[in-house]
C-alpha positions in Angstrom: 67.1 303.9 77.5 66.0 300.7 79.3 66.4 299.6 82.7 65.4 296.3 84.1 63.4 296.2 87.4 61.1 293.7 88.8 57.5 295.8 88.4 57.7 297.6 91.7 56.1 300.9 91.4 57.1 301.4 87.6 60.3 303.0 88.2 62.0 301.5 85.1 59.5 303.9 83.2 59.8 306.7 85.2 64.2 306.1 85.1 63.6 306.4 81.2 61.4 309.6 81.3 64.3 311.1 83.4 66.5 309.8 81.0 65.1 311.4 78.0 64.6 314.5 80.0 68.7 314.8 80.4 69.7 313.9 77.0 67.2 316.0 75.5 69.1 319.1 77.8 71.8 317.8 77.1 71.5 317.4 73.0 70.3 321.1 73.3 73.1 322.6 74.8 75.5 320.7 72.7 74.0 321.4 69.6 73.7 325.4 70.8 77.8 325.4 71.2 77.9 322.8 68.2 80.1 320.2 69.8 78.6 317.0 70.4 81.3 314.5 71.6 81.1 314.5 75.0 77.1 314.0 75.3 77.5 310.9 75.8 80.0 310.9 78.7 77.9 313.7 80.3 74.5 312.1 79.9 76.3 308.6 81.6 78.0 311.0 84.7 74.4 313.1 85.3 72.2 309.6 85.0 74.5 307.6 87.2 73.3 308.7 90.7 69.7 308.6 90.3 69.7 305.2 88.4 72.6 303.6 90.7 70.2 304.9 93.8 67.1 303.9 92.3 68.7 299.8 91.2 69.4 300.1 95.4 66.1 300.9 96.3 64.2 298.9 94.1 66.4 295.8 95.3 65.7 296.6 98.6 62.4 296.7 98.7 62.3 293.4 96.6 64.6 291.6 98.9 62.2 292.5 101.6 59.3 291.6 99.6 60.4 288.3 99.1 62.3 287.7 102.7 60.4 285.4 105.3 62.2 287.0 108.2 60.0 288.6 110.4 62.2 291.5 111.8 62.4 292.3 107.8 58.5 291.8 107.5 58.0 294.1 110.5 60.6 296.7 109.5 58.7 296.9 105.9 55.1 297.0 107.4 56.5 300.4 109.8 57.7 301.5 106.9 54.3 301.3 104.3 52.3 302.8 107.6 54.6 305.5 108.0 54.3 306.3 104.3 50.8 306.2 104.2 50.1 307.8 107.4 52.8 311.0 107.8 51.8 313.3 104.9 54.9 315.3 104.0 56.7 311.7 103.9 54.2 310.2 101.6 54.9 313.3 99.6 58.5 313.3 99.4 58.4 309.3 98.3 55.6 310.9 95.4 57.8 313.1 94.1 61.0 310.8 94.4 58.9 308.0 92.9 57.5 310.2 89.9 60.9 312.0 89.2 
């Protein structure tokens, strides 16, 4: 799997561990009831969400990265102190960052 994203926090890797990690459950339990077709079409529905979320995110952050709007520049700056400052929230952005 590839995704494109600009280099923010590698999630374009970690999008394509996740999606190695479905197919591969997925290829097991198909080959275990010996029906293969609809892999494909279940590995597209279960990735959808995560990736579609993550492409919003990622733009997001980009957008703000690159706005020269100081409301946006403000809102970002709350947002990296809050994540660096408030523990449980840092950790929670870990774990959603490293899938």
């Amino acid at each position: 799997a590839g995704h494109r994203f600009p280099p923010i926090g590698a999630q374009g890797l970690n999008l394509g561990f996740r999606d190695v990690a479905v197919l591969r459950r997925l290829l097991t339990i198909a080959r275990q009831r010996g029906n293969l077709k609809s892999t494909a079409t279940e590995y597209d529905r279960r990735r959808q969400v995560d990736v579609n979320a993550r492409t919003f995110g990622v733009d997001v952050l980009n957008r703000s990265l690159l706005a020269d709007f100081a409301p946006v520049s403000a809102a970002r700056a709350v947002a990296v102190a809050a994540a660096r400052n408030i523990a449980p929230l840092r950790r929670v952005m870990m774990r959603a960052g490293l899938g």
